[in-house]
C-alpha positions as CSV (number, residue, x, y, z in Angstrom):
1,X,39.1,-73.1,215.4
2,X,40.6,-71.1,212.9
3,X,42.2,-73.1,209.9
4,X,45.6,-73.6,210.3
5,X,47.8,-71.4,207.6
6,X,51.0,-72.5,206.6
7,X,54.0,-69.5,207.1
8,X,57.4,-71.7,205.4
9,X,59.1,-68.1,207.1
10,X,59.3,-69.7,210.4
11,X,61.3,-72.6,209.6
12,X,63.4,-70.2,208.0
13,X,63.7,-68.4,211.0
14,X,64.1,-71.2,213.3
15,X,67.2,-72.3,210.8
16,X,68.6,-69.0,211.4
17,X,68.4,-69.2,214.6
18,X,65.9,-66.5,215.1
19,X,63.0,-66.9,217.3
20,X,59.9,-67.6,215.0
21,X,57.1,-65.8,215.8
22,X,55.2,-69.6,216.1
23,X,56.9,-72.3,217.1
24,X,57.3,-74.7,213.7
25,X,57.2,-78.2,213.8
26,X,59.9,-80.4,211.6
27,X,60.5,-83.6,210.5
28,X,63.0,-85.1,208.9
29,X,60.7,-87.8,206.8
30,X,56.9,-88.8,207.1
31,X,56.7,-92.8,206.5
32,X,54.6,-93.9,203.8
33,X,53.0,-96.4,206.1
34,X,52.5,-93.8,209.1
35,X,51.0,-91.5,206.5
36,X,48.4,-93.8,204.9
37,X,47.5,-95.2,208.1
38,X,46.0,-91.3,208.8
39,X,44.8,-90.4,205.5
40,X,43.7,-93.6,203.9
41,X,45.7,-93.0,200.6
42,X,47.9,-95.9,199.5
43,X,50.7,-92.6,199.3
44,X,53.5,-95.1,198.0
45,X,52.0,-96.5,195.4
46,X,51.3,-92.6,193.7
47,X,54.4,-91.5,194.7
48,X,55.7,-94.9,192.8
49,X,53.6,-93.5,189.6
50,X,54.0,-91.2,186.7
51,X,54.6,-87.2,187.3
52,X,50.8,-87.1,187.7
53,X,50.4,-89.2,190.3
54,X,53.5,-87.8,192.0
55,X,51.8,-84.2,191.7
56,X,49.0,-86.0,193.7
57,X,51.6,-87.8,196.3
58,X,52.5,-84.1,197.3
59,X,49.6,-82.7,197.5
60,X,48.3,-85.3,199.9
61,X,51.5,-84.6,201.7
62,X,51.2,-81.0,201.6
63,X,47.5,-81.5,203.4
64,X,48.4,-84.1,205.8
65,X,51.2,-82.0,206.9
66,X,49.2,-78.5,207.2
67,X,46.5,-80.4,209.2
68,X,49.1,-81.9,212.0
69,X,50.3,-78.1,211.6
70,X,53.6,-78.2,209.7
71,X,54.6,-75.1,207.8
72,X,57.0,-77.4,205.1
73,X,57.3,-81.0,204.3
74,X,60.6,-82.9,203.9
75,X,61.7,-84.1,200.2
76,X,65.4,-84.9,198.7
77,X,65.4,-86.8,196.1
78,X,68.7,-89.1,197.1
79,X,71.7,-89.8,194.7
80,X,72.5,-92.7,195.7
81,X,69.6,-93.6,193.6
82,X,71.7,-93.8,191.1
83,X,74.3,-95.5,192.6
84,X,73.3,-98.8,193.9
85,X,70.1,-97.7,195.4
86,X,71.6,-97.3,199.2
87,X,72.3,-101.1,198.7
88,X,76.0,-100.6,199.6
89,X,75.4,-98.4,201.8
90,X,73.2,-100.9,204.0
91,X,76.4,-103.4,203.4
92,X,74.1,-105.1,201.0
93,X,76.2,-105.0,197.9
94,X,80.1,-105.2,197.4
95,X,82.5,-102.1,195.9
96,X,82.5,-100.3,192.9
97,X,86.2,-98.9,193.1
98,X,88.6,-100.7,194.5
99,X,91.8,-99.1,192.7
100,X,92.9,-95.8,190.5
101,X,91.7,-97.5,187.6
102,X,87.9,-98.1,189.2
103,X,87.6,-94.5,189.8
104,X,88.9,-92.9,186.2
105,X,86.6,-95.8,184.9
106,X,83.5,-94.5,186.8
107,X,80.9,-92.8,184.6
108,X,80.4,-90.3,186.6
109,X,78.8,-87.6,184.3
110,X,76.7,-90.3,183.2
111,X,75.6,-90.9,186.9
112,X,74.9,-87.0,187.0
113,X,72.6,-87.0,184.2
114,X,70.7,-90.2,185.2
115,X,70.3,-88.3,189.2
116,X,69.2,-85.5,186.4
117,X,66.7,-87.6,184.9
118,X,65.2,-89.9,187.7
119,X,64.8,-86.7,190.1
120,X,63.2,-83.9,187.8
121,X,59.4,-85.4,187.8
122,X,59.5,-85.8,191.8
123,X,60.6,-81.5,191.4
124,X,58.5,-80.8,188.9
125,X,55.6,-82.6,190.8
126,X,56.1,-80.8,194.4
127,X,56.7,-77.5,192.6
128,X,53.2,-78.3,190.9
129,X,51.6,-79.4,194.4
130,X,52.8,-77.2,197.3
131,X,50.2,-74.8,198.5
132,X,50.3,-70.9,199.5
133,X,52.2,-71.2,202.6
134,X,54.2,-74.1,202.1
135,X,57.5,-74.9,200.9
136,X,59.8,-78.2,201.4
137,X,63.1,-78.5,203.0
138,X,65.5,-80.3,201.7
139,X,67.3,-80.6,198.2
140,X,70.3,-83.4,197.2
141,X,69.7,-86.5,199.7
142,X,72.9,-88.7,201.2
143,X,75.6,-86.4,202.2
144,X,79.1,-87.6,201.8
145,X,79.3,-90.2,204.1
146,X,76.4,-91.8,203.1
147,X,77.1,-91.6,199.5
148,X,80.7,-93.0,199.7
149,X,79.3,-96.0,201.8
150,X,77.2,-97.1,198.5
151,X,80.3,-96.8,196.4
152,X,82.7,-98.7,199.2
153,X,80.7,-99.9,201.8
154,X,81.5,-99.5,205.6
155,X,84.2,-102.4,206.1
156,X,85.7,-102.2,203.2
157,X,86.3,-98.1,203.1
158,X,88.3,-99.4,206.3
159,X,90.6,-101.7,204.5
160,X,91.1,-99.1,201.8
161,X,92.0,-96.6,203.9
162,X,94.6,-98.6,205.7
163,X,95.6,-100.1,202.3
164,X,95.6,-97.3,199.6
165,X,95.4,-94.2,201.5
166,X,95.7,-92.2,198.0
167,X,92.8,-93.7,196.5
168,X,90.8,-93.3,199.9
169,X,91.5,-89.7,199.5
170,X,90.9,-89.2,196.2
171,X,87.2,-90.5,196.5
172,X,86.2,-88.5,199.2
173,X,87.1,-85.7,197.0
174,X,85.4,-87.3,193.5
175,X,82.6,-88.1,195.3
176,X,82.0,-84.3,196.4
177,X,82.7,-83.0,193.1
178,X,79.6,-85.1,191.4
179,X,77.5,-84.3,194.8
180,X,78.6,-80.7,194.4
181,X,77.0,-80.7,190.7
182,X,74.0,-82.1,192.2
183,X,73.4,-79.7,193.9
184,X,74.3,-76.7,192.0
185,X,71.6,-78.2,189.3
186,X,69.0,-78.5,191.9
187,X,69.6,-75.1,193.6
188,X,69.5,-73.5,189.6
189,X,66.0,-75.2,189.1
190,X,64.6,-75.7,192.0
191,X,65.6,-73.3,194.7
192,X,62.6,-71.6,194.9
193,X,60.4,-74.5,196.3
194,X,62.9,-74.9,199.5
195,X,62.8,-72.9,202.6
196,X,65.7,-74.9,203.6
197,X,68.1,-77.1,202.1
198,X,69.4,-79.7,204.2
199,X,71.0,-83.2,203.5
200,X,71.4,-86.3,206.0
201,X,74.5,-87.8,206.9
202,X,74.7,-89.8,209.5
203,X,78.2,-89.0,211.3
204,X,78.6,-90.9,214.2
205,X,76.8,-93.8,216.2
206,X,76.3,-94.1,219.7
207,X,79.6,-93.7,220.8
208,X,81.6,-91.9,218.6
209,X,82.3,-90.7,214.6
210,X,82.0,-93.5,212.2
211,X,85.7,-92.6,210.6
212,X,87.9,-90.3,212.9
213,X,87.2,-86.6,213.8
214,X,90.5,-86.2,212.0
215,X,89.6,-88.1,208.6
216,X,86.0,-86.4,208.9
217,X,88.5,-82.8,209.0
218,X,90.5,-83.7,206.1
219,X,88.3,-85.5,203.8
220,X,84.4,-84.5,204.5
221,X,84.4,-81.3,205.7
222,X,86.0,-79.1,202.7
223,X,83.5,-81.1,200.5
224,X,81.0,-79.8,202.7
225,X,81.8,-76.6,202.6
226,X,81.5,-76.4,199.0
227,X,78.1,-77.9,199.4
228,X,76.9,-75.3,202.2
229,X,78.9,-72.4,200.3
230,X,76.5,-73.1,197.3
231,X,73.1,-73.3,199.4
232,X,74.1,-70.1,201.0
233,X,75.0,-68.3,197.6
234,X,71.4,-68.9,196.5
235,X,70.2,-66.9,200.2
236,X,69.0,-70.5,201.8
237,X,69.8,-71.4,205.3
238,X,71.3,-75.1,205.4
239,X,70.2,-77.9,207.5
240,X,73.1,-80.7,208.7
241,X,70.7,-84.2,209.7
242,X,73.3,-86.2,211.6
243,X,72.9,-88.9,213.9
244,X,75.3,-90.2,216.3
245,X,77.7,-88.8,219.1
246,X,79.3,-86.1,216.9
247,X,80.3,-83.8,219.4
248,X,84.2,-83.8,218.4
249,X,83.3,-82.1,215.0
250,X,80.3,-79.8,216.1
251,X,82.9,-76.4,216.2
252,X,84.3,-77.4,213.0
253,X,80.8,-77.6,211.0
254,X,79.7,-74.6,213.1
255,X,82.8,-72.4,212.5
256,X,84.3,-73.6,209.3
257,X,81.2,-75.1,207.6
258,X,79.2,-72.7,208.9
259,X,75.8,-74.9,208.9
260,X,73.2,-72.5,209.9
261,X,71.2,-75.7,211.9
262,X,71.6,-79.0,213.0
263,X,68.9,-82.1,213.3
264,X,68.8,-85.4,215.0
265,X,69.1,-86.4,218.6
266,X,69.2,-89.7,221.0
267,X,68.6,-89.5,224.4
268,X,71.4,-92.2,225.1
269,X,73.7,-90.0,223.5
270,X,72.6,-86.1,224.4
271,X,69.3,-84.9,225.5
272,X,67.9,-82.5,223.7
273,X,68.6,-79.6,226.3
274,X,72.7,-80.9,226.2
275,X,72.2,-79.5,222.6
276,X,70.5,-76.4,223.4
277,X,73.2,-75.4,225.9
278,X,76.1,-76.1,223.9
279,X,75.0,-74.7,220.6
280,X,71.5,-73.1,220.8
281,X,73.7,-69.8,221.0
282,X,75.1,-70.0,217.5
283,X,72.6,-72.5,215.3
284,X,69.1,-73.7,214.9
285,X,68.1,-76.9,216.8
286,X,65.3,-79.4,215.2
287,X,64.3,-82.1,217.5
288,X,63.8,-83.1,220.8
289,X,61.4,-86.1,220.7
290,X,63.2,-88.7,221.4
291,X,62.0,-92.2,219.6
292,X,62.2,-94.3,222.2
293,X,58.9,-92.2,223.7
294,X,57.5,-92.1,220.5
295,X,57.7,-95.7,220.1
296,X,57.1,-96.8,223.3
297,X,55.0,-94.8,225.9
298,X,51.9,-93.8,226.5
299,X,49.8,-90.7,225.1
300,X,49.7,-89.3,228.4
301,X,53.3,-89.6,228.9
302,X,54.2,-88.2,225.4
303,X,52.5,-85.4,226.3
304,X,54.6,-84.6,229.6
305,X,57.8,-85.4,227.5
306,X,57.0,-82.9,224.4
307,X,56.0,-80.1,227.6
308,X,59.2,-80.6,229.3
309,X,61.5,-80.3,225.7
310,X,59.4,-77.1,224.9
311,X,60.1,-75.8,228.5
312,X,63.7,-76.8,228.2
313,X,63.6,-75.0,224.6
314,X,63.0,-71.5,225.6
315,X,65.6,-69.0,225.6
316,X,67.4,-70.8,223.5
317,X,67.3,-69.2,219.9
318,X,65.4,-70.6,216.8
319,X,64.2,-74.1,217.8
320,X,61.8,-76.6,215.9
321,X,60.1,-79.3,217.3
322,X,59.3,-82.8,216.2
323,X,61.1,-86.2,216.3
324,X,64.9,-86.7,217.2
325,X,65.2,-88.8,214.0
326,X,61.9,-89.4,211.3
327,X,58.1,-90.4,211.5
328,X,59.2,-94.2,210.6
329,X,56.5,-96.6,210.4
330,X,57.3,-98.2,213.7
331,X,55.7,-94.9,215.2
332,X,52.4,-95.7,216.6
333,X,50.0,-93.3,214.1
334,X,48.5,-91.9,217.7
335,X,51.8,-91.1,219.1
336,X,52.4,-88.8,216.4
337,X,49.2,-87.2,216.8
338,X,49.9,-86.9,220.6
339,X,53.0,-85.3,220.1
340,X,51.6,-82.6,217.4
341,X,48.8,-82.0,219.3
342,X,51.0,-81.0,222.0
343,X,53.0,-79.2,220.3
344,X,50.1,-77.0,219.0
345,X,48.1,-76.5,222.1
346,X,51.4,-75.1,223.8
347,X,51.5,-72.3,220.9
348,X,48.0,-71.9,221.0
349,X,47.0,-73.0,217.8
350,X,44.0,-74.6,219.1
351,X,42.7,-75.0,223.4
């Protein structure tokens, strides 16, 4: 079997929704656990270490992904990081602006230059690591909705809406000027080590948006822009990870946000195939496997899941193929294998 190269050009392609001329594989994140579990490298401790150590975290990534036959790896380095470490966000933690005077108090170019500071080893290291071939996708993690959750957390951003609609406002729009900054210091020192940018924000659950299709209009959607605006000024396709039913949006981040490709998908809430239909026309779709199989079912059924999504994905512009949501260490290390292997027979990487 020939060794498998890594081309970063087909992820580009698939993001633009071109055909690739080999089907890529994608995934949002590789667990730490799921990864050490196949390599034998305690991957969490190095990445947990100095810029040396980190250098080496990527490079086992970097390997580990080439030889399950991944063209990029995923890596953001995530600001809330700096806010209260997702804390908030996981309605772990209380507010850190509840009034006018919260927000002019906040140190927020302070909270730039520590993001500055705690992210430029993990940059420096991948930049140092990746192989010829091989470039990440990603860039700022926690998009808007995420990052306002670990400054007011879910329940609470509801009372404040209802109760100071001003200051509600006003966030949204603080929040995407230091996420904006973000990422206009990443994209002037690191652009080069992405072949997409990308940033997750989970939207919407089961059901519906997490805040209104209107409020997501108003207050997320011209901060995203902004965002996508600046990814696309340095000549890099952008990647929108979004869980949830978010449907009554999709023509708005299409049309006005213009995201070049879209990620995540529940069976419960849109096969794969629902998504190829309604938007494989216009963006890139990364995908299809939906967790619950993953998680749950057999090798042999695995396999006749990931056929019928690659059946289902042809025609249907640039497509990449791997988890509806991450590798997360509840995945079975085999199933993952199942599903890559699949993935690779069907483009004939190997018979």
């Amino acid at each position: 079997m020939t060794p498998f190269q890594p081309d970063y050009r087909h992820l580009i392609d698939a993001a633009c929704n071109r055909v690739p001329a080999r089907l890529p594989l994608y995934e949002h994140g590789f667990s730490h656990e799921v990864v050490q579990a196949i390599t034998g490298v305690d991957v969490a401790a190095l990445f947990a270490g100095n810029r040396a150590d980190q250098t080496e975290y990527f490079r086992v990534l970097c390997r580990f992904a080439a030889s399950h036959g991944y063209d990029a790896i995923p890596f953001e380095s995530c600001f809330c990081g700096v806010v209260q470490q997702g804390q908030g966000l996981m309605g772990h933690a209380g507010p850190l602006i509840q009034s006018q005077a919260d927000l002019e108090a906040y140190p927020w170019a302070a909270k730039l230059a520590e993001y500055q500071a705690l992210s430029r080893d993990a940059f420096e290291a991948l930049r140092a690591a990746l192989p010829p071939g091989m470039k990440a996708v990603g860039g700022v993690g926690n998009g808007l909705m995420e990052t306002i959750q670990d400054f007011v957390p879910y329940q609470q951003l509801a009372y404040l809406m209802a109760d100071d609609p001003g200051l509600y406002a006003r966030l949204w729009s603080r929040i995407g000027d230091v996420l904006l900054d973000a990422w206009k210091w990443v994209l002037a020192e690191y652009a080069d080590l992405f072949a997409v940018c990308r940033f997750g924000d989970d939207l919407g659950f089961r059901t519906s948006t997490l805040v209104s299709p209107d409020d997501i209009r108003a207050h997320i959607l011209p901060q995203y822009r902004r965002i996508v605006g600046q990814v696309h000024h340095h000549g890099k396709p952008f990647l929108l990870h979004s869980c949830g039913q978010i449907h009554a949006v999709m023509e708005d981040l299409i049309r006005e946000v213009k995201i070049d490709a879209k990620h995540s998908n529940e069976d419960q809430i849109c096969p794969f195939r629902v998504w190829l239909e309604r938007y494989g026309d216009r963006i890139g779709n990364f995908g299809g496997i939906e967790m619950n199989v993953l998680c749950l079912e057999s090798p042999e059924r695995i396999r006749d899941y990931v056929r019928g999504v690659l059946a289902d994905s042809q025609g249907h512009g640039g497509v990449a193929i791997g988890s509806g949501n991450q590798i997360s260490p509840y995945i079975p290390p085999q199933s993952f294998i199942t599903m890559t292997e699949t993935v690779r027979q069907w483009r004939g990487d190997f018979r």
